[in-house]
N, CA, C and O atoms as a Tripos MOL2 file, in Angstrom:
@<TRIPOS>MOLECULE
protein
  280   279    70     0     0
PROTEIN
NO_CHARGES

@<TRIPOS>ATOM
      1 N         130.5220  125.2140 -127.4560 N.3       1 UNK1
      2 CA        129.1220  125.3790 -127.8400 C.3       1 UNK1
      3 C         128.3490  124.1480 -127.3690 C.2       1 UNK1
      4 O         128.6090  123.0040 -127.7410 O.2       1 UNK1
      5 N         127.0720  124.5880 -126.2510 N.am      2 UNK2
      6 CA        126.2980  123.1660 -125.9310 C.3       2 UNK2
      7 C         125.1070  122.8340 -127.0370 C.2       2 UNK2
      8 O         124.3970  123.7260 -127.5000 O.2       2 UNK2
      9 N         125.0160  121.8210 -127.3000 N.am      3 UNK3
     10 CA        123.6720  121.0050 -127.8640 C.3       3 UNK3
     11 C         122.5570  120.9190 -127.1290 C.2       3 UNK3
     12 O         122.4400  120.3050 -126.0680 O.2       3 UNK3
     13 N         121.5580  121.6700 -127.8170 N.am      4 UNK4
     14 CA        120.3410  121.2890 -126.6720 C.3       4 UNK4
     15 C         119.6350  119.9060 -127.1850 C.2       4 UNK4
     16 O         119.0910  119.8770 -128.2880 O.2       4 UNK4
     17 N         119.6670  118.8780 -126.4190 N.am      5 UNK5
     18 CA        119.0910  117.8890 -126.6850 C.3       5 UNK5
     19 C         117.6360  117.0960 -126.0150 C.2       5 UNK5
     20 O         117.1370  115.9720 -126.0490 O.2       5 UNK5
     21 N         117.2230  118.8640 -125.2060 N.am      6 UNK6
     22 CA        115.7200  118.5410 -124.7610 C.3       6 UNK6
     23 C         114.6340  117.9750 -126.1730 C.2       6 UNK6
     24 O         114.6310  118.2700 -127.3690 O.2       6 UNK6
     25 N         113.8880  117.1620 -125.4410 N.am      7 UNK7
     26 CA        113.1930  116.6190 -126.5890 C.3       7 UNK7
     27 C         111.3450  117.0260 -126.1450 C.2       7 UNK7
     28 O         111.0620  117.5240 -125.0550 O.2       7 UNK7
     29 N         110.4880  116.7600 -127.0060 N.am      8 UNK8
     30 CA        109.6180  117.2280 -126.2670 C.3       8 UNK8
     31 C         108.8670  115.8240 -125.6860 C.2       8 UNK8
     32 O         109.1960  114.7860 -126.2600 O.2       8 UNK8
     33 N         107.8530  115.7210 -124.5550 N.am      9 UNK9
     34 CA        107.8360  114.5830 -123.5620 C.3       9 UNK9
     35 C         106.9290  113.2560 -124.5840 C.2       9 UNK9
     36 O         106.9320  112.0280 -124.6620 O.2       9 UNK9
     37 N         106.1580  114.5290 -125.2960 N.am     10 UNK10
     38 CA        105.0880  113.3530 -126.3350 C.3      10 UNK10
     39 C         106.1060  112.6130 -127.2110 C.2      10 UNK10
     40 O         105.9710  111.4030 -127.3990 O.2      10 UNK10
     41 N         107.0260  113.2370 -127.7030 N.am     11 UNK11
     42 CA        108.6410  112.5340 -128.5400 C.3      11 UNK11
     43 C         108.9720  111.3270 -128.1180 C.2      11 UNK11
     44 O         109.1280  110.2850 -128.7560 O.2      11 UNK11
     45 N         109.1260  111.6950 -126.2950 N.am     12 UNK12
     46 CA        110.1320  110.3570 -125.9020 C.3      12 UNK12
     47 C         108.8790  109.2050 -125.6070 C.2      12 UNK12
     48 O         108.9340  107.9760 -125.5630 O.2      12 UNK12
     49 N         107.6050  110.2600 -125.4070 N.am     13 UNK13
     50 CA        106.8150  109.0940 -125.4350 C.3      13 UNK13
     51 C         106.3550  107.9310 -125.9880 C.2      13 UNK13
     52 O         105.9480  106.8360 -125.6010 O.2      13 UNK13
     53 N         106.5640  108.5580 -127.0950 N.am     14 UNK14
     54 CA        105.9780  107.7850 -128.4430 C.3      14 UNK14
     55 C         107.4600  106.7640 -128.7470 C.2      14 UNK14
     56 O         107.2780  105.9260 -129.6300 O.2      14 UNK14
     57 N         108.5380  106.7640 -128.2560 N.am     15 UNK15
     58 CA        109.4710  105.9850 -128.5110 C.3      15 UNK15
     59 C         109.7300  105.0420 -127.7620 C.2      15 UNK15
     60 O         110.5510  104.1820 -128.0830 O.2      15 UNK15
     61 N         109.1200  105.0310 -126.7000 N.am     16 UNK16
     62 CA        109.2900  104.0310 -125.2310 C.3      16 UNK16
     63 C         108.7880  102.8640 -126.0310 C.2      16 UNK16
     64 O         109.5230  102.8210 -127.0180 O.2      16 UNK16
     65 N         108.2310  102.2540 -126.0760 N.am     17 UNK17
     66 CA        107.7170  101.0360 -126.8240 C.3      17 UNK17
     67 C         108.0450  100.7020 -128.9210 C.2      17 UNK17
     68 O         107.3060  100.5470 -129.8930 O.2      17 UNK17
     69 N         109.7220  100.7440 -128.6650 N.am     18 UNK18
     70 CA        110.0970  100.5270 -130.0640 C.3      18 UNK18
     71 C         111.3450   99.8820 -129.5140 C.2      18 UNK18
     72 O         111.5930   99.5040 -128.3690 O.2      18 UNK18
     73 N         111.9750   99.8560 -130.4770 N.am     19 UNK19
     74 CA        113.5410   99.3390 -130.6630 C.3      19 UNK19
     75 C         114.5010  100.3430 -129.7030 C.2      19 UNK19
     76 O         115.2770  100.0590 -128.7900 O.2      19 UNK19
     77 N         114.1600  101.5010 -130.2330 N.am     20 UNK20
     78 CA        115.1440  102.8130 -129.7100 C.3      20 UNK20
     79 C         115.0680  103.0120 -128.0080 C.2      20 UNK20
     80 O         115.9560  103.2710 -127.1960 O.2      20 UNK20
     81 N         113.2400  102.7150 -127.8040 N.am     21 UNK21
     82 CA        112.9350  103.1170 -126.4570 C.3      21 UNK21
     83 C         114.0890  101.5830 -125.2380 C.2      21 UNK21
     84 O         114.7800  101.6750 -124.2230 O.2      21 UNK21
     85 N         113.6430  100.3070 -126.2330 N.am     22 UNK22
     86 CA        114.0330   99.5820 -125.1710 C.3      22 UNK22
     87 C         115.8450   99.2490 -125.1530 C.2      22 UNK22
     88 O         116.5000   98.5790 -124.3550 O.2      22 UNK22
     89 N         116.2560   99.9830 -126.3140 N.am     23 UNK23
     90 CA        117.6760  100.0060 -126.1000 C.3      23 UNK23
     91 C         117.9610  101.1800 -124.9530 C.2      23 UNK23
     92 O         118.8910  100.9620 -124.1770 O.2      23 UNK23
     93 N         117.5500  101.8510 -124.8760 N.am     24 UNK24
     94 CA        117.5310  102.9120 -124.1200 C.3      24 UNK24
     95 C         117.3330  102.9660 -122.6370 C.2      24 UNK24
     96 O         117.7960  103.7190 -121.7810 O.2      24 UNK24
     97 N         116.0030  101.3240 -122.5430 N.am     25 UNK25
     98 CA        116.2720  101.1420 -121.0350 C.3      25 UNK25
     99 C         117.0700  100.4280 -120.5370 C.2      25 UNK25
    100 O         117.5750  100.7900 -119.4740 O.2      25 UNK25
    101 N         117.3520   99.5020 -120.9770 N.am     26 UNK26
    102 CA        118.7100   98.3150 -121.4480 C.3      26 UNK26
    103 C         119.7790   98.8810 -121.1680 C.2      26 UNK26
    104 O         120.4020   98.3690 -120.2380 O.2      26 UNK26
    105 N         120.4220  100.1740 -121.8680 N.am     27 UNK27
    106 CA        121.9670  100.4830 -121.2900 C.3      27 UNK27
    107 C         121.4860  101.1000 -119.8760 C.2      27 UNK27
    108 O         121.9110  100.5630 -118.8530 O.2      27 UNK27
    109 N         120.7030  102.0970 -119.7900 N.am     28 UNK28
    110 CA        119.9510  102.9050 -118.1400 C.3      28 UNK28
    111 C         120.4130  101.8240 -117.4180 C.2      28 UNK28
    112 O         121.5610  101.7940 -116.9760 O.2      28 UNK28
    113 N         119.3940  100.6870 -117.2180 N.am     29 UNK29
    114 CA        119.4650   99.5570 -116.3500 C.3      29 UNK29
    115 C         121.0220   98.6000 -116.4030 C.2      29 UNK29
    116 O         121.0560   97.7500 -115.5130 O.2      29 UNK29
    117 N         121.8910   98.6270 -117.0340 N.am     30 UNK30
    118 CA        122.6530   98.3180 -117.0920 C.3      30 UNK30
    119 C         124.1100   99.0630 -117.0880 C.2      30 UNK30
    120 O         125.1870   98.6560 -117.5250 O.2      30 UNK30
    121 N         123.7520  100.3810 -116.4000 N.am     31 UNK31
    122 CA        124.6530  101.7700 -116.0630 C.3      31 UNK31
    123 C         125.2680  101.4470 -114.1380 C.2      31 UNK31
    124 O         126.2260  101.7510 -113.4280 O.2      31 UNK31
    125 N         123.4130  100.3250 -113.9910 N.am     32 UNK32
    126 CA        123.2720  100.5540 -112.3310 C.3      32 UNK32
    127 C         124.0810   99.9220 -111.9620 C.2      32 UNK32
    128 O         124.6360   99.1890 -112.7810 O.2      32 UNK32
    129 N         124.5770   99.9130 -110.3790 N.am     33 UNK33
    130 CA        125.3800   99.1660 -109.4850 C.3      33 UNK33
    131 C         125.1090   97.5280 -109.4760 C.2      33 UNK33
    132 O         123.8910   97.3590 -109.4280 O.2      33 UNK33
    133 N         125.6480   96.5700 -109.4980 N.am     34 UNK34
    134 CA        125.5690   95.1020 -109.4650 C.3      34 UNK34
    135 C         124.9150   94.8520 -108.0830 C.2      34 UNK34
    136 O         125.5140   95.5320 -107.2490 O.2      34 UNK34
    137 N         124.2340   94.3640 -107.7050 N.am     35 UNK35
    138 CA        123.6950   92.6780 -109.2150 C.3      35 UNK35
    139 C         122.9360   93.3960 -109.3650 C.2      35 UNK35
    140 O         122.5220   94.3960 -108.7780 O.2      35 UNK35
    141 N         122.6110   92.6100 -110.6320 N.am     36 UNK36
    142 CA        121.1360   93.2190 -111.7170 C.3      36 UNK36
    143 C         120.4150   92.2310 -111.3790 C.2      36 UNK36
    144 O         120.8760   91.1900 -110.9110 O.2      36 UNK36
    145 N         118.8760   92.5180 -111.6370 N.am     37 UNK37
    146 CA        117.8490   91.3140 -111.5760 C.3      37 UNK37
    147 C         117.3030   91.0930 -112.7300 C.2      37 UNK37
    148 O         117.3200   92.0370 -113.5190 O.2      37 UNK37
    149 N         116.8320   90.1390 -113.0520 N.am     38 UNK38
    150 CA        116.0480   89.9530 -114.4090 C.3      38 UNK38
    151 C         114.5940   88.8130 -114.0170 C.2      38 UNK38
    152 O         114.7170   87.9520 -113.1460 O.2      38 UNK38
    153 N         113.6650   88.9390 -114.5750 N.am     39 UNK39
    154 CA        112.5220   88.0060 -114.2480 C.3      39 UNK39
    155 C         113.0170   86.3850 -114.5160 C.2      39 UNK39
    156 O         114.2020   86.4740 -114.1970 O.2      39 UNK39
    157 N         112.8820   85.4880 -114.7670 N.am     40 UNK40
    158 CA        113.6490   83.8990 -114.5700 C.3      40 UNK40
    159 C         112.3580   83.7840 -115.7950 C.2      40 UNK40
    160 O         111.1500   84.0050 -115.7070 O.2      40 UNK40
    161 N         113.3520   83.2690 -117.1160 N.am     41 UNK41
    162 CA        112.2630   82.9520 -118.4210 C.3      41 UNK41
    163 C         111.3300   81.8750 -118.3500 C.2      41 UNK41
    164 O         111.5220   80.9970 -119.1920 O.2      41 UNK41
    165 N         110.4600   81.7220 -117.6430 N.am     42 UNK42
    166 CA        109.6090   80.2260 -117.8520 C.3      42 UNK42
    167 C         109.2930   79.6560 -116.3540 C.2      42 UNK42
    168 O         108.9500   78.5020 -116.0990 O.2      42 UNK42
    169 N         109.4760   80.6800 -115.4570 N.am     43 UNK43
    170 CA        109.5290   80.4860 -114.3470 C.3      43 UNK43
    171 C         108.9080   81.6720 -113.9190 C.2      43 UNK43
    172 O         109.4770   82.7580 -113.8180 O.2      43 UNK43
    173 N         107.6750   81.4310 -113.6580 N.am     44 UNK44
    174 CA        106.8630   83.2790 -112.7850 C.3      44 UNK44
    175 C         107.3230   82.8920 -111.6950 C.2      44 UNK44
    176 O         107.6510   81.7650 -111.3230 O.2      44 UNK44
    177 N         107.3400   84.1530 -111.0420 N.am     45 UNK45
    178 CA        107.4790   84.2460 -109.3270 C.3      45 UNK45
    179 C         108.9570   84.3150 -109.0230 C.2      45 UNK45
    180 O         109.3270   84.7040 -107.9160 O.2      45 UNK45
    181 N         109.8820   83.9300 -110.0240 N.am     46 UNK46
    182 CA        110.9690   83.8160 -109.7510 C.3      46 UNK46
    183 C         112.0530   84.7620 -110.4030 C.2      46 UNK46
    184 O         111.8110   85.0620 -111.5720 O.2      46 UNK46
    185 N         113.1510   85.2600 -109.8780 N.am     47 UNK47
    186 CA        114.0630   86.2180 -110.3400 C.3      47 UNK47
    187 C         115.8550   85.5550 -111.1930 C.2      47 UNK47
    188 O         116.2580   84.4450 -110.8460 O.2      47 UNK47
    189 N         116.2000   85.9020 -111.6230 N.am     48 UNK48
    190 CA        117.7250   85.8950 -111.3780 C.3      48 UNK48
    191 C         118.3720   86.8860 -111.0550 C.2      48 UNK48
    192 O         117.8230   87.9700 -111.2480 O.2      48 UNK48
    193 N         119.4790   86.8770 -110.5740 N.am     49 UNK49
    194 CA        120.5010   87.6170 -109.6370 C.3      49 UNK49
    195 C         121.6900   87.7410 -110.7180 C.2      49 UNK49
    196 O         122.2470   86.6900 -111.0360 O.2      49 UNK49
    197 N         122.1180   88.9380 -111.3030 N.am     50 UNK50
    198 CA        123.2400   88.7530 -112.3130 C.3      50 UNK50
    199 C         124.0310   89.4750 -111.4740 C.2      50 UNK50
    200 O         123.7140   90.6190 -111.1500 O.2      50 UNK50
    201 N         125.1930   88.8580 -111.0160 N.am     51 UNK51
    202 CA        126.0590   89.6030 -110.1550 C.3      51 UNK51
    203 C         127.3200   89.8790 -110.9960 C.2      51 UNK51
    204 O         127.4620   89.1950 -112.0090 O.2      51 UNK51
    205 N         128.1340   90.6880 -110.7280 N.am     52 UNK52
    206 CA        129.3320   91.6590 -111.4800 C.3      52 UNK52
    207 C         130.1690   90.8070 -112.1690 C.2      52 UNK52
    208 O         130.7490   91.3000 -113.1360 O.2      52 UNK52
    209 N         130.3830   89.5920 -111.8940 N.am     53 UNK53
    210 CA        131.4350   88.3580 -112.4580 C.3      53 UNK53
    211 C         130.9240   87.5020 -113.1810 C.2      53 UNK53
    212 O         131.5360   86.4510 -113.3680 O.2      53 UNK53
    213 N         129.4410   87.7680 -113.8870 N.am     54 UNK54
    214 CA        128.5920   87.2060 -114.8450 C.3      54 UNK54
    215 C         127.5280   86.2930 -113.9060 C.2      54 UNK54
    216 O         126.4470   85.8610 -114.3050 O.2      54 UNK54
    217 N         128.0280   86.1300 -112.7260 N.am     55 UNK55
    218 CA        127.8150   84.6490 -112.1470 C.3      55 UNK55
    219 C         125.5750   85.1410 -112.0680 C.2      55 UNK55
    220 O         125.0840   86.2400 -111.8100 O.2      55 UNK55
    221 N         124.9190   83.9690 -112.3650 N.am     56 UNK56
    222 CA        123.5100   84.0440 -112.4720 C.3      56 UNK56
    223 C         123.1260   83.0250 -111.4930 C.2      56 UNK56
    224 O         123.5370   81.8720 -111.6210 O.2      56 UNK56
    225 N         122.1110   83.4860 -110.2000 N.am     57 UNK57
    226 CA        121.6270   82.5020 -109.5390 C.3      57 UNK57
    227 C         119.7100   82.9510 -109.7720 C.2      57 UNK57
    228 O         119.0490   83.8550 -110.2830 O.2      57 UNK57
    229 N         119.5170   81.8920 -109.1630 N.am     58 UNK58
    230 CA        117.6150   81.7940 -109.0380 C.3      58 UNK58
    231 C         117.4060   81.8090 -107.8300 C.2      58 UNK58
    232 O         118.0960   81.2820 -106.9570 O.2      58 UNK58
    233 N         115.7170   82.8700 -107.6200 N.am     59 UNK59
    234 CA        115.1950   82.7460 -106.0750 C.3      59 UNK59
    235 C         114.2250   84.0030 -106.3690 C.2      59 UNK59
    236 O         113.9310   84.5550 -107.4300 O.2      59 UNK59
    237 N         113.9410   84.1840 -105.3870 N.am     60 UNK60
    238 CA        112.8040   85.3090 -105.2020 C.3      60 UNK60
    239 C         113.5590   86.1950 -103.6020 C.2      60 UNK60
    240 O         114.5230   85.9200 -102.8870 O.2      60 UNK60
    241 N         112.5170   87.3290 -103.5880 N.am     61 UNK61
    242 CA        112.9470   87.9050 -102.5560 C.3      61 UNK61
    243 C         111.8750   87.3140 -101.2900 C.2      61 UNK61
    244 O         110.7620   86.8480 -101.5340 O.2      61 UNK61
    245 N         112.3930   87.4260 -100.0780 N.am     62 UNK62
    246 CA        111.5530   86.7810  -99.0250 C.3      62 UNK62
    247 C         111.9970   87.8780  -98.1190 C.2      62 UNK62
    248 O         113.1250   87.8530  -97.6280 O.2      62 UNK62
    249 N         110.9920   89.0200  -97.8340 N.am     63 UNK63
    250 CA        110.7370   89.8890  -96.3980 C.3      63 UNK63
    251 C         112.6510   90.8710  -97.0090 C.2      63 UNK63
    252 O         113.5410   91.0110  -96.1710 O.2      63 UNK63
    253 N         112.7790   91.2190  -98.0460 N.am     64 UNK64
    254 CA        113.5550   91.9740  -98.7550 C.3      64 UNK64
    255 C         114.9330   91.8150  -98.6740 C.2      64 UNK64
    256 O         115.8190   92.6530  -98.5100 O.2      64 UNK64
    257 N         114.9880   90.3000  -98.8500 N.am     65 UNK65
    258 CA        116.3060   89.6610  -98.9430 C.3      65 UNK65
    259 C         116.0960   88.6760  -99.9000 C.2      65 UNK65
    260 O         115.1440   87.8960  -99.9020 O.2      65 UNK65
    261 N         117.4770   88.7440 -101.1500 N.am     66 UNK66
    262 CA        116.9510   87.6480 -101.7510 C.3      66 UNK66
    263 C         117.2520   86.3010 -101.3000 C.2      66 UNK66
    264 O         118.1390   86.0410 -100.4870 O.2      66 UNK66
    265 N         116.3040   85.2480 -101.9860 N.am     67 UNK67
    266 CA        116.8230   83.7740 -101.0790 C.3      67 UNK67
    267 C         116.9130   82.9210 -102.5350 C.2      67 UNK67
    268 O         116.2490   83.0970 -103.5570 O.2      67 UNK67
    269 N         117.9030   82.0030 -102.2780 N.am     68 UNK68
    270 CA        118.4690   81.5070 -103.7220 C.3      68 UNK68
    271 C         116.9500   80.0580 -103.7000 C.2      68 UNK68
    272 O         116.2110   79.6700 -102.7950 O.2      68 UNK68
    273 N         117.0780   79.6880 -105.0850 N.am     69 UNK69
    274 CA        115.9050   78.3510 -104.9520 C.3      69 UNK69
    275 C         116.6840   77.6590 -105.3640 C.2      69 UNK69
    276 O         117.5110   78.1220 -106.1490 O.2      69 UNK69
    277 N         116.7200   76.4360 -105.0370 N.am     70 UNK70
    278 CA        117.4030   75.3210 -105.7820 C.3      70 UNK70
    279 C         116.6700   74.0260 -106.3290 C.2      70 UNK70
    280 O         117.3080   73.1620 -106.9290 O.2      70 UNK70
@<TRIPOS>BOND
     1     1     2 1
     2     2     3 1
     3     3     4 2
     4     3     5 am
     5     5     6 1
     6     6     7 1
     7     7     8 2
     8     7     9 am
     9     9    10 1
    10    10    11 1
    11    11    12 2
    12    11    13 am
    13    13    14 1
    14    14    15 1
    15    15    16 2
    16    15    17 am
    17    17    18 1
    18    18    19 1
    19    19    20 2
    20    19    21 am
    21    21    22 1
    22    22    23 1
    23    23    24 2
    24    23    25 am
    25    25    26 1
    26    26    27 1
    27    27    28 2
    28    27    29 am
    29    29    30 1
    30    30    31 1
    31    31    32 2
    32    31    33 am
    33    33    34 1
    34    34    35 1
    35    35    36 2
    36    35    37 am
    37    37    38 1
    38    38    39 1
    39    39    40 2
    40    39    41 am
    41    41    42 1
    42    42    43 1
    43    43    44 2
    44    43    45 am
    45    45    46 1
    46    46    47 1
    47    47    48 2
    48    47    49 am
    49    49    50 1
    50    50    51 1
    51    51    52 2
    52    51    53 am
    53    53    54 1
    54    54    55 1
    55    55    56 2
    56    55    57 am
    57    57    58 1
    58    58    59 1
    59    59    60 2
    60    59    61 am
    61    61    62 1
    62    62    63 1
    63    63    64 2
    64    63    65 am
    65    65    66 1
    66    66    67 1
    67    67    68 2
    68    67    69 am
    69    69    70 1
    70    70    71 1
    71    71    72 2
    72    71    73 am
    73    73    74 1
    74    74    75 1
    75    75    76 2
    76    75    77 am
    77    77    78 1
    78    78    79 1
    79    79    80 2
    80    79    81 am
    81    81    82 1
    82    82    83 1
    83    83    84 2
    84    83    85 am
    85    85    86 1
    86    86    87 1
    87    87    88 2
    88    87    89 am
    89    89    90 1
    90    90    91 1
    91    91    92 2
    92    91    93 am
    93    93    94 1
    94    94    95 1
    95    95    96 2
    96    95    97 am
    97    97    98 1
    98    98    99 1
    99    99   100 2
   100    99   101 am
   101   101   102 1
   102   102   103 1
   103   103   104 2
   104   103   105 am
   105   105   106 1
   106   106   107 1
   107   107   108 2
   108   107   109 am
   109   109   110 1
   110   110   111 1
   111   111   112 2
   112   111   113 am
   113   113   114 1
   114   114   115 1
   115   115   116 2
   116   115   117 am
   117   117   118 1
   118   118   119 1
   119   119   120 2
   120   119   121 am
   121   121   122 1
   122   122   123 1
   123   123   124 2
   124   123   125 am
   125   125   126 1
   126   126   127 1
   127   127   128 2
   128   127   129 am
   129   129   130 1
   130   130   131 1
   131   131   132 2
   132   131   133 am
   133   133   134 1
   134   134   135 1
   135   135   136 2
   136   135   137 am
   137   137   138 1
   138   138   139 1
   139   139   140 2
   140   139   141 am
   141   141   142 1
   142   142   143 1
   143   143   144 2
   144   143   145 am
   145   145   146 1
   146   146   147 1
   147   147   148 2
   148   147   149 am
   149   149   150 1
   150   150   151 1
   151   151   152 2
   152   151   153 am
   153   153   154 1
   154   154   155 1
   155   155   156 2
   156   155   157 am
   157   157   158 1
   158   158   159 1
   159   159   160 2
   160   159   161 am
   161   161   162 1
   162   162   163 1
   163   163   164 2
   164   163   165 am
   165   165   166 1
   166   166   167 1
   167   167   168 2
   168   167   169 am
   169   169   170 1
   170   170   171 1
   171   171   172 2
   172   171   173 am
   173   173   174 1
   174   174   175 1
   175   175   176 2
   176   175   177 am
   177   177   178 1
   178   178   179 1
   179   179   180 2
   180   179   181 am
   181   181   182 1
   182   182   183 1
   183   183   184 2
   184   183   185 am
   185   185   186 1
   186   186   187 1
   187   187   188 2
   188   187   189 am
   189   189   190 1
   190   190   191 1
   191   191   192 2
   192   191   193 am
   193   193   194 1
   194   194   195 1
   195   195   196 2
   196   195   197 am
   197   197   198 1
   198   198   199 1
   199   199   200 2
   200   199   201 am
   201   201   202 1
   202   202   203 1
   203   203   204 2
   204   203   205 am
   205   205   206 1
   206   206   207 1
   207   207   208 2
   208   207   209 am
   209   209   210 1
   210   210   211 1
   211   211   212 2
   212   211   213 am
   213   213   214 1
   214   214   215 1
   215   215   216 2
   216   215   217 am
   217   217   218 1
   218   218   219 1
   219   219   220 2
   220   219   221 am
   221   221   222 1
   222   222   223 1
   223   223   224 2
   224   223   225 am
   225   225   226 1
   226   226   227 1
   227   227   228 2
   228   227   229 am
   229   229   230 1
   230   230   231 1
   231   231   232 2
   232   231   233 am
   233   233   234 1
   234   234   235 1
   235   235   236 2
   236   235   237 am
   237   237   238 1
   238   238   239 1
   239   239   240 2
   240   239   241 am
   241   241   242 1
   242   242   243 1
   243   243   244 2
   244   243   245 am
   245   245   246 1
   246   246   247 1
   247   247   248 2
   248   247   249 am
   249   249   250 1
   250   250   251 1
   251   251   252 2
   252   251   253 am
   253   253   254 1
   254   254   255 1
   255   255   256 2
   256   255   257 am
   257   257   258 1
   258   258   259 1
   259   259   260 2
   260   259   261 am
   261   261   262 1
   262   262   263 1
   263   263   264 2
   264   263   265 am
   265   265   266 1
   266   266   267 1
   267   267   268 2
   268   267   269 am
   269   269   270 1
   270   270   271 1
   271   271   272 2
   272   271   273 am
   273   273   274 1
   274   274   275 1
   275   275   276 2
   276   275   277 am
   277   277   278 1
   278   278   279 1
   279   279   280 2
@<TRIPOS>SUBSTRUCTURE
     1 UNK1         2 RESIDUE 1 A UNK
     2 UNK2         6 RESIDUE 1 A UNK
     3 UNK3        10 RESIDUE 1 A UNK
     4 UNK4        14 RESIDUE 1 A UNK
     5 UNK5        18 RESIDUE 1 A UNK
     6 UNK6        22 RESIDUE 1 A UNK
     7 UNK7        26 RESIDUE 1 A UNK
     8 UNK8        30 RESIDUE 1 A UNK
     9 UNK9        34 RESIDUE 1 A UNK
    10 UNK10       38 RESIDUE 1 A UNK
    11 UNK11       42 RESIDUE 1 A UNK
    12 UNK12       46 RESIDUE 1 A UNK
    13 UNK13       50 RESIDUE 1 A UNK
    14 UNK14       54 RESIDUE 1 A UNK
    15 UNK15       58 RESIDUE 1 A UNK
    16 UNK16       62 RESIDUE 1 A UNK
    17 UNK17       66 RESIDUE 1 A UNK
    18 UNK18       70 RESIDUE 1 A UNK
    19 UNK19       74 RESIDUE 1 A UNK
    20 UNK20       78 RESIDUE 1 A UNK
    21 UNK21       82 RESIDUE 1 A UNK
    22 UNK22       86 RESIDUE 1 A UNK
    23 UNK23       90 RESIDUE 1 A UNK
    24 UNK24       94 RESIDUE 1 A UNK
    25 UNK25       98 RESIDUE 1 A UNK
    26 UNK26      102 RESIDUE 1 A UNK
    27 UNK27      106 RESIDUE 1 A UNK
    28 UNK28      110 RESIDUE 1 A UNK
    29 UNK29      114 RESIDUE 1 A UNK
    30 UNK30      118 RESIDUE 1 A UNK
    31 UNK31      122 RESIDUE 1 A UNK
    32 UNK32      126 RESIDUE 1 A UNK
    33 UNK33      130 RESIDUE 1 A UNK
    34 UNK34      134 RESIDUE 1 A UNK
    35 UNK35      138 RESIDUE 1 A UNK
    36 UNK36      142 RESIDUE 1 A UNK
    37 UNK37      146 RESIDUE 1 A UNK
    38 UNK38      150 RESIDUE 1 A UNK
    39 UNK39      154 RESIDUE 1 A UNK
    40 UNK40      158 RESIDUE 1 A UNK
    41 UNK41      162 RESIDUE 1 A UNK
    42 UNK42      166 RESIDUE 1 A UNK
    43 UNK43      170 RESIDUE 1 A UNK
    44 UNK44      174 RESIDUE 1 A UNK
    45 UNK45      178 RESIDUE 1 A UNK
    46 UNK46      182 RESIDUE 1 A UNK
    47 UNK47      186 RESIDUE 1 A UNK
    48 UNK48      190 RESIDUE 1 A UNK
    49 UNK49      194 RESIDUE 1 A UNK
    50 UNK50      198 RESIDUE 1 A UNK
    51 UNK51      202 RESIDUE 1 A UNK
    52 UNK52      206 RESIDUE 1 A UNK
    53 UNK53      210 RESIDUE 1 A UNK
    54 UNK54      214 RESIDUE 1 A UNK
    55 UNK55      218 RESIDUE 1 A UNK
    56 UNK56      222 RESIDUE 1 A UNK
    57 UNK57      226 RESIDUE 1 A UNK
    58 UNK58      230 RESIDUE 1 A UNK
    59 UNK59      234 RESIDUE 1 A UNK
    60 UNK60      238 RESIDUE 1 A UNK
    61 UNK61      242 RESIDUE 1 A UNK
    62 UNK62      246 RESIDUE 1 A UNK
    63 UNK63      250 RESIDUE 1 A UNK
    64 UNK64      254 RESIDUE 1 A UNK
    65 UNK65      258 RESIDUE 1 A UNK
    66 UNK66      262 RESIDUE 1 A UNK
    67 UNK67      266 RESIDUE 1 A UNK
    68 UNK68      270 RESIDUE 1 A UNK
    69 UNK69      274 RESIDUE 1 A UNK
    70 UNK70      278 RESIDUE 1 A UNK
């Protein structure tokens, strides 16, 4: 027996901006293929690189490659 677990769109709407919505993008984004990016806390303009072995570097992308900053 399947579960229908369509929801209706105003539902999921109204949940995107809570606890539930951003756990929700959190595992999504963290389902994807390595490295992950994350914005760099206290640093605009700049990214981190979370690659599969925890390892975290800094940089931005330059012409769609990232380039590390040091």
């Amino acid at each position: 027996m399947s579960r229908d677990v369509r929801r209706p769109v105003s539902e999921c709407l109204a949940s995107v901006d809570s606890e539930e919505g951003r756990k929700r993008v959190a595992q999504y984004l963290n389902s994807l293929p390595f490295p992950h990016y994350e914005s760099a806390p206290d640093q605009p303009g700049l990214l981190v690189r979370v690659d599969e072995d925890g390892t975290r570097s800094l940089g931005r992308f330059v012409d769609g490659a990232f380039q590390l900053v040091q």
